[in-house]
C-alpha positions as a printed NumPy array, in Angstrom:
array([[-32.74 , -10.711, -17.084],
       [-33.397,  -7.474, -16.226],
       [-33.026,  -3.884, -17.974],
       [-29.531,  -4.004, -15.709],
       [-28.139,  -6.152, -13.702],
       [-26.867,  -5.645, -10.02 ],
       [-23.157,  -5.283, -12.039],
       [-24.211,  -2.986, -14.121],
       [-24.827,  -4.819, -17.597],
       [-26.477,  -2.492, -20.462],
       [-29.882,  -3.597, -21.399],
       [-29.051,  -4.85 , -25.359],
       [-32.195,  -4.868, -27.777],
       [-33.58 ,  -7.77 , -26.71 ],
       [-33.779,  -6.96 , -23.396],
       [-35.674,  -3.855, -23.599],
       [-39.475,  -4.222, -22.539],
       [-42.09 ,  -2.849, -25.188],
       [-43.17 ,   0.271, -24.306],
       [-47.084,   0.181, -23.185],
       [-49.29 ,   2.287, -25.044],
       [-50.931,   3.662, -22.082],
       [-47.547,   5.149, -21.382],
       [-47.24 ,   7.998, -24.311],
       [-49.129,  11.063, -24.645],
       [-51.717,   9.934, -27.532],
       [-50.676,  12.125, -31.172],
       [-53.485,  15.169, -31.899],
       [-55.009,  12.836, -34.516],
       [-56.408,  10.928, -31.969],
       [-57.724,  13.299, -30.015],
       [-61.472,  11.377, -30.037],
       [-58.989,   8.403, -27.704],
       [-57.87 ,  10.983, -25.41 ],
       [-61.351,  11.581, -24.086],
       [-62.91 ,   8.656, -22.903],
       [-66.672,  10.018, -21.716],
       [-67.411,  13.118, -24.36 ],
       [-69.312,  16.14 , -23.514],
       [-72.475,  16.322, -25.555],
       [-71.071,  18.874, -27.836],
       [-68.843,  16.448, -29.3  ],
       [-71.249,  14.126, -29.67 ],
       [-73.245,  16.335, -31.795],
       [-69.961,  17.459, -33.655],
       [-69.464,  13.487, -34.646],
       [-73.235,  12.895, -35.253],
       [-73.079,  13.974, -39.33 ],
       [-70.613,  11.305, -40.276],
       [-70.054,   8.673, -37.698],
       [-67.468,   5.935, -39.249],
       [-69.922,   2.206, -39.808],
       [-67.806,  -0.302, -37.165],
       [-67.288,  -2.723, -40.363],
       [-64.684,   0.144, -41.549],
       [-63.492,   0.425, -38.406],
       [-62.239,  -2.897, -37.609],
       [-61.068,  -3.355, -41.571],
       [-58.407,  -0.404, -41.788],
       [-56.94 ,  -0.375, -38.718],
       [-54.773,   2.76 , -37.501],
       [-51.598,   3.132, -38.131],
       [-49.238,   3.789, -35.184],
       [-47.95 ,   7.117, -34.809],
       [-44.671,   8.257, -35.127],
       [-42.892,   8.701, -31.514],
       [-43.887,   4.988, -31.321],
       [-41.085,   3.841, -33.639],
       [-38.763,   0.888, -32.699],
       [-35.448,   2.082, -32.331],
       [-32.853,   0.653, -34.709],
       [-30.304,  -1.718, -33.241],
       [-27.841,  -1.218, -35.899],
       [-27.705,   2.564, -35.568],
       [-25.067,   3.68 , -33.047],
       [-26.318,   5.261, -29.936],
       [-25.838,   8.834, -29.403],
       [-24.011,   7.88 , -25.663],
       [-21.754,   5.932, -27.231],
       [-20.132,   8.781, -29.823],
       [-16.63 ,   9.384, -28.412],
       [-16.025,  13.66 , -28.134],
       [-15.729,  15.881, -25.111],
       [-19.096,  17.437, -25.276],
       [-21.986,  15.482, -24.145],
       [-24.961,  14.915, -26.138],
       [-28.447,  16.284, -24.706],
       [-29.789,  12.733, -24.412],
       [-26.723,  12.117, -22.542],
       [-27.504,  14.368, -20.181],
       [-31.134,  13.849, -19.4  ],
       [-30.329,  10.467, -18.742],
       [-27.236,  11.161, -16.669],
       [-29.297,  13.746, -14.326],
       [-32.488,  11.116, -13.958],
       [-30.009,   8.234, -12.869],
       [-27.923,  10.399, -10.341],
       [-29.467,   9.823,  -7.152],
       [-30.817,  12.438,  -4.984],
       [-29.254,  12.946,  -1.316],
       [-31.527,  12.169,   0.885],
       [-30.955,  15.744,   2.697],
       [-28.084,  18.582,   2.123],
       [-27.073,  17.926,   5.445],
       [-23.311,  17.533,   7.098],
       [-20.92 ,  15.547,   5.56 ],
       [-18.046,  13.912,   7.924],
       [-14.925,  15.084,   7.788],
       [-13.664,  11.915,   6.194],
       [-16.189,  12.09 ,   3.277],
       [-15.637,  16.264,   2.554],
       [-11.585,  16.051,   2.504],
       [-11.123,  12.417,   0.36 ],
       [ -8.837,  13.003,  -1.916],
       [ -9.939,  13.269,  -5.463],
       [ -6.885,  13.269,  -7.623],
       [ -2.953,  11.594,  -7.199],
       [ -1.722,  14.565,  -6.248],
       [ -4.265,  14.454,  -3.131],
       [ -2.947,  11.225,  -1.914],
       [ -0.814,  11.417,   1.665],
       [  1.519,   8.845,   2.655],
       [  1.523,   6.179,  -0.356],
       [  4.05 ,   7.991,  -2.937],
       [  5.42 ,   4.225,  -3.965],
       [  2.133,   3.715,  -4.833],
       [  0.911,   6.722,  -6.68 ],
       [  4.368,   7.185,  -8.138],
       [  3.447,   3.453, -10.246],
       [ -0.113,   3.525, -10.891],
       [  0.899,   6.862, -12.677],
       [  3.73 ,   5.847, -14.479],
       [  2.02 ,   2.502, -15.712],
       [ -0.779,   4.989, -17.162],
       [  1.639,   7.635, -18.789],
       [  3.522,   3.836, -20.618],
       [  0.596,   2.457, -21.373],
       [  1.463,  -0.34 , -19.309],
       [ -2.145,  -0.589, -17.553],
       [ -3.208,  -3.883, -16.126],
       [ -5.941,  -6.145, -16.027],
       [ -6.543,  -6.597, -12.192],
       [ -5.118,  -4.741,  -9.887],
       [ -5.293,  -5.582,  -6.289],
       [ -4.721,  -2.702,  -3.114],
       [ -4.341,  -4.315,   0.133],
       [ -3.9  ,  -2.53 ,   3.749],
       [ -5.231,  -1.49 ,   6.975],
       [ -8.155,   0.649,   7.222],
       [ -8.631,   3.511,   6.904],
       [ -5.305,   4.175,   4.668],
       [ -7.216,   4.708,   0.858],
       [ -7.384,   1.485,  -0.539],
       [-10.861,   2.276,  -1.886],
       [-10.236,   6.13 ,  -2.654],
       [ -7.145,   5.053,  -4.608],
       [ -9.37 ,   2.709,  -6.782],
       [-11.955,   5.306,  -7.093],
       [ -9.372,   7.557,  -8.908],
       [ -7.68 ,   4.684, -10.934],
       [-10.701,   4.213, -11.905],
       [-11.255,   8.   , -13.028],
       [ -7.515,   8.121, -14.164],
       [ -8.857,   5.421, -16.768],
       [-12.227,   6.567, -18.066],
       [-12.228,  10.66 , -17.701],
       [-14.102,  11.681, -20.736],
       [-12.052,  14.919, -21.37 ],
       [ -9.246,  13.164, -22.619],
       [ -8.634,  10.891, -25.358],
       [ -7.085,   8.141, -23.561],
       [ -6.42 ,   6.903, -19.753],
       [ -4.693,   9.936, -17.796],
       [ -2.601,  10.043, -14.824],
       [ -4.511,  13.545, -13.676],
       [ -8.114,  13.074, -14.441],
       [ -9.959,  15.973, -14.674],
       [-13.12 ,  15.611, -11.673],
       [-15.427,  17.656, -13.587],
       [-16.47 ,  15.3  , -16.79 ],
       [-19.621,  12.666, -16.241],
       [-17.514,   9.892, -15.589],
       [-15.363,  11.491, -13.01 ],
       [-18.127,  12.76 , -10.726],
       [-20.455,   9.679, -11.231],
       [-17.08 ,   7.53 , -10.227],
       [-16.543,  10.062,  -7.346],
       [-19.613,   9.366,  -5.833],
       [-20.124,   5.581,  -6.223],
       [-22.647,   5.5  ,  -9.053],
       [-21.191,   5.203, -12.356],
       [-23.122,   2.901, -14.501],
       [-19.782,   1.196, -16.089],
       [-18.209,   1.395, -12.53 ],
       [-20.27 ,  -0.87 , -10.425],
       [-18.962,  -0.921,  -6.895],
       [-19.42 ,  -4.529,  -5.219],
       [-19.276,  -5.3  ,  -1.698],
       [-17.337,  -8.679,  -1.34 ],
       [-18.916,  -9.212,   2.259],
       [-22.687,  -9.795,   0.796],
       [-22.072, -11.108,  -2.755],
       [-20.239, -14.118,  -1.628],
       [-21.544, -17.158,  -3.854],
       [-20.39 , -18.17 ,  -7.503],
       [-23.598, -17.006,  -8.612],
       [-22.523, -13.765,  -8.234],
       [-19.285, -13.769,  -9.853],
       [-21.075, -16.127, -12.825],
       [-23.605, -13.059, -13.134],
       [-20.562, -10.646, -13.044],
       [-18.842, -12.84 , -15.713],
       [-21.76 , -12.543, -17.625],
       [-21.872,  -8.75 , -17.268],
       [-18.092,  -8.646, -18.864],
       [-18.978,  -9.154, -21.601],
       [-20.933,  -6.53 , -22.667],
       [-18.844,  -3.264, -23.729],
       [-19.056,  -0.116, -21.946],
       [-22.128,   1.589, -22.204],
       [-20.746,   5.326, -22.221],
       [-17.075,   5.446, -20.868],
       [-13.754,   3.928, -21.952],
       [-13.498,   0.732, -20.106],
       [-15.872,  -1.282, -17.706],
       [-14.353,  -1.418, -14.394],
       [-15.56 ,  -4.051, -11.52 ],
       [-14.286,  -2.073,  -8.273],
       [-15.169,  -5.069,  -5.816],
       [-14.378,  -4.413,  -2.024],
       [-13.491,  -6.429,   0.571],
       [-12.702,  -8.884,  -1.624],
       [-10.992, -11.735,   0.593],
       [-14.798, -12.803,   1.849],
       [-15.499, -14.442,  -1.24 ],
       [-16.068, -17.898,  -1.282],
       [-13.909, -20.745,  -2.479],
       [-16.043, -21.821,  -5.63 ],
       [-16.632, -17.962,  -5.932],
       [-12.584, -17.41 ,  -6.405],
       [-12.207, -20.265,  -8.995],
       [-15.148, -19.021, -11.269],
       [-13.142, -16.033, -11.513],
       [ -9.923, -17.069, -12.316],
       [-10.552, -17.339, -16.45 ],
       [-12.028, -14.186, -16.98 ],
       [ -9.086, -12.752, -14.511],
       [ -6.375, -13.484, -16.413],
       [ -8.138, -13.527, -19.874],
       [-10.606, -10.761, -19.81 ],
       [-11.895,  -8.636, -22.465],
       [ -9.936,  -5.497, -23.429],
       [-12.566,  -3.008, -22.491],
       [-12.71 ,  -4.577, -18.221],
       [-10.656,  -3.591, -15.68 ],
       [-10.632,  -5.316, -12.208],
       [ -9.934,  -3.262,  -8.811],
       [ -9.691,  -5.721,  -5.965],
       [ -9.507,  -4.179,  -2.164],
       [ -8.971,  -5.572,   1.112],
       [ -7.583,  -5.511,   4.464],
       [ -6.659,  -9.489,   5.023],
       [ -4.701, -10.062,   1.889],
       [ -3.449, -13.665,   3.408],
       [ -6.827, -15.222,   2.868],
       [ -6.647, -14.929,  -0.713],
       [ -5.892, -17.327,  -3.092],
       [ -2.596, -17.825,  -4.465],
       [ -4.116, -18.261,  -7.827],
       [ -5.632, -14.976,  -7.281],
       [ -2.601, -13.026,  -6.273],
       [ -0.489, -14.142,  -9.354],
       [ -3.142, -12.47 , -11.757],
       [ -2.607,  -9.158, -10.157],
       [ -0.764,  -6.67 ,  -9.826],
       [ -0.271,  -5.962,  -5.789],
       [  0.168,  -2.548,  -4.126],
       [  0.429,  -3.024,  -0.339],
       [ -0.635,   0.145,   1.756],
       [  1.126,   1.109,   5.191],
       [ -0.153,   3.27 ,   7.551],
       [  0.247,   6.991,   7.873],
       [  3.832,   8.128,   9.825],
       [  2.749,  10.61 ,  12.971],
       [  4.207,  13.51 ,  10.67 ],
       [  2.156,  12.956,   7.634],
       [ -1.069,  12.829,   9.904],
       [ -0.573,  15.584,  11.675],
       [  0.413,  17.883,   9.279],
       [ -3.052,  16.19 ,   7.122],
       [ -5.321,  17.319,  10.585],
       [ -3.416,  20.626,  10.753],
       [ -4.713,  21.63 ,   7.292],
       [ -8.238,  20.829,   8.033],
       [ -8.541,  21.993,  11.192],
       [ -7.11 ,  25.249,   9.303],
       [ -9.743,  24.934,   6.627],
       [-12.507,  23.957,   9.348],
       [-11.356,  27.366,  11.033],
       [-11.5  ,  25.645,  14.697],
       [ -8.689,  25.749,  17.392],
       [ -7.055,  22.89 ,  18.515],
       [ -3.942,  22.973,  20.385],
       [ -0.746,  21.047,  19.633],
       [ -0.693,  18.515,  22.215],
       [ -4.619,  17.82 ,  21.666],
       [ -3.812,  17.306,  17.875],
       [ -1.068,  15.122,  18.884],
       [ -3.19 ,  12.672,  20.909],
       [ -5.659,  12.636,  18.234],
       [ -2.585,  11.454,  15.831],
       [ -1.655,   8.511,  18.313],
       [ -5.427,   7.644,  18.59 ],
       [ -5.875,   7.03 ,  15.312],
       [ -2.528,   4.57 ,  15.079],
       [ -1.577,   5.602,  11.022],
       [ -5.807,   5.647,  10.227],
       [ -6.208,   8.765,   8.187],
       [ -9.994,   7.847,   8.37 ],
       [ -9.932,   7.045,  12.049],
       [ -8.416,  10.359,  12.69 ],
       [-10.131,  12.437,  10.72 ],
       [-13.534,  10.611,  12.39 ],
       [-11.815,  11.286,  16.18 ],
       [-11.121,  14.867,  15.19 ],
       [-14.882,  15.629,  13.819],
       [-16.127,  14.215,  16.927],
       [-14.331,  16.274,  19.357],
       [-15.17 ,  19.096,  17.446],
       [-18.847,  18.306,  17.609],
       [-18.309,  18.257,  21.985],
       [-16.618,  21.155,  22.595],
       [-17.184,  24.726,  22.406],
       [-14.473,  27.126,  21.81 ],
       [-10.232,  25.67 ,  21.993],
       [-10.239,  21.539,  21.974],
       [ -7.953,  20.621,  24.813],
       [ -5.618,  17.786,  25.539],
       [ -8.673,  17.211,  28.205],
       [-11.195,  17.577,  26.011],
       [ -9.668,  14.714,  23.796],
       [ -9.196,  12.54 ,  26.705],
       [-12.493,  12.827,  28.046],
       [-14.394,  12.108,  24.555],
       [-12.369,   9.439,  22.964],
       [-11.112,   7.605,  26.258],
       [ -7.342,   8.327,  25.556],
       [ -5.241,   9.569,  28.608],
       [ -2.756,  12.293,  28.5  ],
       [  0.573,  12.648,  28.464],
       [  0.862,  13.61 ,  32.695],
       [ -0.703,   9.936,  33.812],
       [  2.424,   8.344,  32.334],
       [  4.6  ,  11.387,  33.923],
       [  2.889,  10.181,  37.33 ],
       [  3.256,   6.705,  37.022],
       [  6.52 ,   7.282,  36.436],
       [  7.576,   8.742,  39.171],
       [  5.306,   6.719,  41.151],
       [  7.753,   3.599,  40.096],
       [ 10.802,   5.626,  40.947],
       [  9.529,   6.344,  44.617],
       [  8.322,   2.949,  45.408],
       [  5.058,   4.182,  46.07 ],
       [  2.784,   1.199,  45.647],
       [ -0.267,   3.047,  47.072],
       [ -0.002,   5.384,  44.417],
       [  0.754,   3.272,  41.206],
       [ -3.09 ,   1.674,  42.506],
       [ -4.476,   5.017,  42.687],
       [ -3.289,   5.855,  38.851],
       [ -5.18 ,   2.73 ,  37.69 ],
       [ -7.925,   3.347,  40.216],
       [ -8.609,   6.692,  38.042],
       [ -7.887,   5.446,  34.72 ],
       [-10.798,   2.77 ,  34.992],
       [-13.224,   5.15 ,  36.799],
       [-12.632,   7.843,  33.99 ],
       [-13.74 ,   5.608,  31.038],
       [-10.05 ,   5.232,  30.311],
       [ -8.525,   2.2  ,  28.003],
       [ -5.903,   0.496,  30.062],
       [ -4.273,  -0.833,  26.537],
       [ -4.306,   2.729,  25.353],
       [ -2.662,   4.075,  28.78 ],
       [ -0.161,   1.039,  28.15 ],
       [  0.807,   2.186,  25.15 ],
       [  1.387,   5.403,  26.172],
       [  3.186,   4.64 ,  29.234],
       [  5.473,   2.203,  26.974],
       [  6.033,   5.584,  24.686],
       [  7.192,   7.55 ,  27.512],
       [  9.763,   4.956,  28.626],
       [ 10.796,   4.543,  25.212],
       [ 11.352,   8.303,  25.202],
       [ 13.613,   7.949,  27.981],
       [ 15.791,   5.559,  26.175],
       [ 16.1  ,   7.463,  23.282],
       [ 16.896,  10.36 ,  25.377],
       [ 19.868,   8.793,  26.989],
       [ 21.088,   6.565,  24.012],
       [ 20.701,   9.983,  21.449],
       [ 20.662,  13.227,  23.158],
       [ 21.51 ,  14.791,  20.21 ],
       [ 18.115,  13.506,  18.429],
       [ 15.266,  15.091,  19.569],
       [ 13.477,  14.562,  16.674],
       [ 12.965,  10.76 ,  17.602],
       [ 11.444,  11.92 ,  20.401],
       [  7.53 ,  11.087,  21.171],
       [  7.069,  14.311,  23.196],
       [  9.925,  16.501,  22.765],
       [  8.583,  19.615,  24.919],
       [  9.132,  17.299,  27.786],
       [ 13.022,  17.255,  27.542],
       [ 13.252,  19.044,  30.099],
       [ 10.917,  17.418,  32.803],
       [ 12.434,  14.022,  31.302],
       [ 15.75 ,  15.398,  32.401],
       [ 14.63 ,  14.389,  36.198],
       [ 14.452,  10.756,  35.667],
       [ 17.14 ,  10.474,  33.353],
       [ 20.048,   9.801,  36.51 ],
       [ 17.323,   7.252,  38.86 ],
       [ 16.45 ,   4.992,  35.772],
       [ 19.598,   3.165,  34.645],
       [ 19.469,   1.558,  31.117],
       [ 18.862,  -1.725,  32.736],
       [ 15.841,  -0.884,  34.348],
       [ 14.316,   0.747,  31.156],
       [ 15.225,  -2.385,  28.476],
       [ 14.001,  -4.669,  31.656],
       [ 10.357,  -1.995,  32.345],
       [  9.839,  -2.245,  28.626],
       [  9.873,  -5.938,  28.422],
       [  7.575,  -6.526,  31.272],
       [  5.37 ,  -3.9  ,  29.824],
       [  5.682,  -6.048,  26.512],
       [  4.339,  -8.97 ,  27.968],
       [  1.637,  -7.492,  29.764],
       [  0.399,  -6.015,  26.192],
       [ -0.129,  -9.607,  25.34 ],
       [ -1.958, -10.36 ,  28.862],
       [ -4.537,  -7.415,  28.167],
       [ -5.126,  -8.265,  24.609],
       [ -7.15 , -10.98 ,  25.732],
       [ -7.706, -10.569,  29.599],
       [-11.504, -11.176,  31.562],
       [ -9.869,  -8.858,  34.023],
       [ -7.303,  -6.188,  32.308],
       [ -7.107,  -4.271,  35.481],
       [ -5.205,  -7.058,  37.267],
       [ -2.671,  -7.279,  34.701],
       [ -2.05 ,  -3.976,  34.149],
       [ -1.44 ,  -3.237,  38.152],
       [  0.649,  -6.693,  38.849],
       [  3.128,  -5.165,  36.029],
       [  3.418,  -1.71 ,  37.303],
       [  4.336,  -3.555,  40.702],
       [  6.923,  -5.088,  39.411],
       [  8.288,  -2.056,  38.178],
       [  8.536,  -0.665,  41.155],
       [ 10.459,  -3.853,  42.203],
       [ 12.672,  -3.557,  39.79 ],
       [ 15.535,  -1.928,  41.185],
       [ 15.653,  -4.558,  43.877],
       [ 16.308,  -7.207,  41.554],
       [ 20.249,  -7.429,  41.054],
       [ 21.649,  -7.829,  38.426],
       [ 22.571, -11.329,  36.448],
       [ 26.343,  -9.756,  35.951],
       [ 26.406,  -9.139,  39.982],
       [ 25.121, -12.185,  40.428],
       [ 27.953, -14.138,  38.679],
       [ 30.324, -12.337,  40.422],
       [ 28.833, -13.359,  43.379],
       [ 29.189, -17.28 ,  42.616],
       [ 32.866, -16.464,  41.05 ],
       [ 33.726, -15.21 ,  44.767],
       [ 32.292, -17.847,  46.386],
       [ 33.645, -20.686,  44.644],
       [ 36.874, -18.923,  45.476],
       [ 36.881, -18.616,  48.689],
       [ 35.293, -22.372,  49.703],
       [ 38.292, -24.078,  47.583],
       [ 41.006, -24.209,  50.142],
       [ 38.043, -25.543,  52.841],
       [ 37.398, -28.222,  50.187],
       [ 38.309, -32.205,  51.132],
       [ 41.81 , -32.901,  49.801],
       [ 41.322, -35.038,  46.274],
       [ 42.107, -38.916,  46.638],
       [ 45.374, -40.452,  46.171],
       [ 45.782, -41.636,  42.215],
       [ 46.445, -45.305,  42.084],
       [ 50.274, -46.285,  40.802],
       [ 48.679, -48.077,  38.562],
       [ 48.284, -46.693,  35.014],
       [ 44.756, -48.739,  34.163],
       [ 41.785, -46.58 ,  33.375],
       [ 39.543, -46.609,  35.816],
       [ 36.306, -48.882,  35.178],
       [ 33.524, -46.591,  34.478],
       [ 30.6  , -45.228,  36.665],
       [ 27.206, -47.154,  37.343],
       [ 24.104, -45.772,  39.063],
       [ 23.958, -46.092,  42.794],
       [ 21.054, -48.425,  43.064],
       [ 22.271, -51.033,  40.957],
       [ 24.829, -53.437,  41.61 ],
       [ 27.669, -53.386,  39.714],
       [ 28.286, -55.892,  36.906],
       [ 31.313, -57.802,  36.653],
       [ 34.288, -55.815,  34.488],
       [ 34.528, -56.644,  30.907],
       [ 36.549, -55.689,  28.506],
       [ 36.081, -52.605,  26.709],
       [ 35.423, -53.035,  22.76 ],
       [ 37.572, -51.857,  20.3  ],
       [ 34.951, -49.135,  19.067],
       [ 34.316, -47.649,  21.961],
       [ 37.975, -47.203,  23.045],
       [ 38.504, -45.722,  19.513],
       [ 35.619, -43.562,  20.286],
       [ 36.581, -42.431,  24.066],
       [ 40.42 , -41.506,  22.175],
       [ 38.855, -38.923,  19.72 ],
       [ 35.956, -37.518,  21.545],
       [ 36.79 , -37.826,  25.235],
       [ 34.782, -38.697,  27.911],
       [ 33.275, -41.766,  29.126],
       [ 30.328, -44.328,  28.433],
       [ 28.495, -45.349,  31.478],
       [ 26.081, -48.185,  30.814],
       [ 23.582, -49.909,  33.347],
       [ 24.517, -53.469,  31.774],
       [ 27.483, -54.934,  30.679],
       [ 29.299, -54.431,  27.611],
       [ 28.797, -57.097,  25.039],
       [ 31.826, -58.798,  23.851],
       [ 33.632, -58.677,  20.552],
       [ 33.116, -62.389,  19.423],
       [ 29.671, -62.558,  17.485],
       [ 29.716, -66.031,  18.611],
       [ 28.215, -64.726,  21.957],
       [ 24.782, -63.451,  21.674],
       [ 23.887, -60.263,  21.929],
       [ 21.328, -58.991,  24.743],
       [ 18.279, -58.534,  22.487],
       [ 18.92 , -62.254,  21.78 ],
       [ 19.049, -63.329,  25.295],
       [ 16.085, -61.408,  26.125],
       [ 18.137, -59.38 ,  28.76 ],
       [ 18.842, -55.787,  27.134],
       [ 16.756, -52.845,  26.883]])
């Protein structure tokens, strides 16, 4: 095994390789060792008393000093508990830090991740728990954060993670500190008793046996030894039942963090050893107001309705928003535009639904074909136009159903240009627009050809209010059977006599001889109603007679 393993196991004694002696600076005794090819001077100096080679190789040298074993029973000066850091500590945390490659840019994404709880946007439930479980003492052994991306499930392990080992307290805290060792090597993926493991490329059961193996060493500097291991659903079968034992049973000084984004392909087994916390994506208000402070802090000027599209781009993705927003800042010089975001991240505006719109109200086919027409030669997504379109419909309904709610309102500066359509769409048309824009979601989700979809169900929008309606419909049948009933044949004369008639048969058959009708099913014609037609005849009562299947003739 090596000096540490890919989990970040502490080399013990035993492990440690013998130090070569090529490797330390020789002691000033030995000064005649240092120099391998003396001057002539110093072979002069040595001339008067060279040492015979019998003495030589009889009283060998004894090592020097620095070369001293260290002891395994005394403590380590890492592993002393205190807030102030010993100077060995130190060195050895600034040679295993890892350089950045250059100081260049860091993404948006990367420079505002939150570092503490009170950082967090859009997951109170969550934080509200993890920091109430650390203030009781009520801290877990796995805990498992599942979610979309791009919501924090790995920045919220990161500072659980922190929240449990920061070194300038004596115990776990719910508000680490950020400054101490621990925090900043756990901040930026490096801490030695925080290993970070990618689930997507350590898949096999050797992995989690070499990560079982790492358990159970104890912490080399910090309070607990945390496996933070990401995307955790990809590991294998074999891989999840290796890990069940030390799961539920593991030492007291490990901590498990489990992420992912597909939390149904875990094991059941897995889920009932830990403790879930299910992330949801970001509300529209939460995001926006999160992109308003850093395009404050960035000191760039974005306008509303640019800021706005960004939001629905990102769909609740703090981290695909934040990317979206860095990128149009990168294209444009000067104020970002509602154009400006449509134009770099594909995402139409707000007045291509406003023309479709009324487009479908006119009954101009010609032009609903010219909106797509320029939504596929601009680069356009025709499920992102969809969406929007569906928005701005749904707007329409809200306005109508709640005109005293603007706040549910997608885009509420266009009350008043809404206002136009409100009295040539009825309700109908809306709930029916909606569904047919529903279904054509589907269709594009998986289309060759997501053009022909999109323009067969804005046509039959505009047929729409052609359709009639299913209650105009009925009425229509109501006053038709009403007026053909006195025209109608007058009904046979009823036969004096009281019998029952005998009951129907098909057409094509010929009709049996009458029997008579068995007990049962008189009883069951009395209660329930109605009447049995059968193609054969009715067997009789007497179980002397045989049955059909017995003469072969039934069905």
């Amino acid at each position: 095994m090596s000096a540490r393993s890919l989990f970040g196991a502490p080399a013990g004694p035993a492990e440690k390789k013998p130090t070569a002696p090529a490797e330390k600076k020789p002691t000033a005794p030995a000064e005649s060792e240092a120099a391998p090819d003396p001057g002539p001077a110093a072979a002069i100096e040595t001339t008067p008393d060279p040492p015979s080679s019998a003495a030589a190789e009889a009283t060998p040298e004894p090592p020097p000093p620095a070369r001293r074993p260290p002891d395994p029973a005394a403590p380590s000066p890492v592993e002393a508990e205190g807030d102030a850091e010993p100077a060995s500590d130190q060195a050895t945390t600034a040679a295993a830090k890892p350089e950045p490659s250059s100081p260049g840019y860091q993404v948006l994404a990367l420079r505002y991740r939150p570092q503490t709880f009170s950082e967090l946007v859009g997951q109170d439930a969550v934080v509200r728990t993890l920091q109430n479980a650390i203030r009781k003492d009520r801290i877990w052994n796995a805990f498992l954060f599942s979610g979309p991306r791009g919501v924090g499930k790995t920045t919220i392990a990161r500072i659980l993670a922190k929240a449990l080992n920061c070194r300038n307290t004596p115990g776990p805290t719910p508000d680490p500190c950020g400054g101490c060792t621990s925090c900043r090597e756990i901040a930026g993926g490096y801490a030695p008793d925080v290993p970070e493991i990618d689930g997507a490329s350590h898949t096999r059961v050797d992995d989690v046996r070499q990560l079982i193996e790492t358990a159970s060493y104890r912490p080399a500097r910090d309070r607990f030894r945390i496996f933070l291991v990401d995307e955790v659903h990809m590991l294998s079968k074999s891989a999840f039942n290796a890990l069940l034992k030390t799961l539920e049973e593991p030492p007291a000084h490990v901590k498990f963090i489990f992420a992912t984004t597909e939390i149904h392909r875990l094991p059941d087994t897995i889920l009932s050893r830990c403790q879930e916390f299910d992330l949801h994506t970001l509300s529209r208000a939460d995001l926006t107001a999160l992109l308003t402070n850093v395009v404050r802090k960035e000191e760039v000027a974005v306008r509303p309705e640019a800021l706005a599209q960004i939001v629905r781009f990102g769909r609740g993705s703090v981290r695909d928003s934040l990317s979206a927003l860095d990128q149009v800042i990168s294209a444009v010089d000067g104020e970002v535009t509602e154009a400006d975001v449509s134009e770099m991240l594909g995402v139409p505006g707000v007045a291509v639904a406003r023309r479709a719109a009324a487009a479908i109200l006119a009954g101009e086919r010609g032009e609903v074909f010219a909106v797509v027409e320029e939504l596929v030669a601009g680069g356009r997504d025709l499920r992102q136009f969809l969406a929007l379109f569906m928005q701005y419909l749904r707007d329409l309904v809200v306005s109508r159903a709640a005109p005293s709610r603007p706040d549910l309102l997608e885009w509420p500066d266009e009350q008043d240009r809404k206002g136009a359509l409100h009295g040539k769409f009825s309700e109908e048309d809306l709930l029916r627009s909606l569904d047919v824009l529903a279904r054509a979601d589907e269709q594009l989700r998986w289309a060759a050809e997501p053009r022909f979809h999109l323009e067969l169900a804005l046509l039959k929008l505009v047929e729409l209010p052609r359709l009639a309606r299913f209650d105009e419909i009925l009425e229509r049948l109501e006053a038709t059977d009403t007026t053909d009933a006195p025209a109608s044949k007058p009904a046979p004369p009823q036969p004096a006599a009281p019998a029952p008639p005998p009951p129907k048969r098909r057409a094509d058959r010929q009709a049996a001889p009458s029997r008579e009708i068995p007990t049962v099913v008189r009883d069951y014609q009395e209660q329930f109603g109605g009447a049995i037609v059968a193609d054969e005849p009715l067997p009789p009562e007497n179980p002397s007679v045989p049955s059909f299947g017995a003469a072969g003739g039934g069905r």
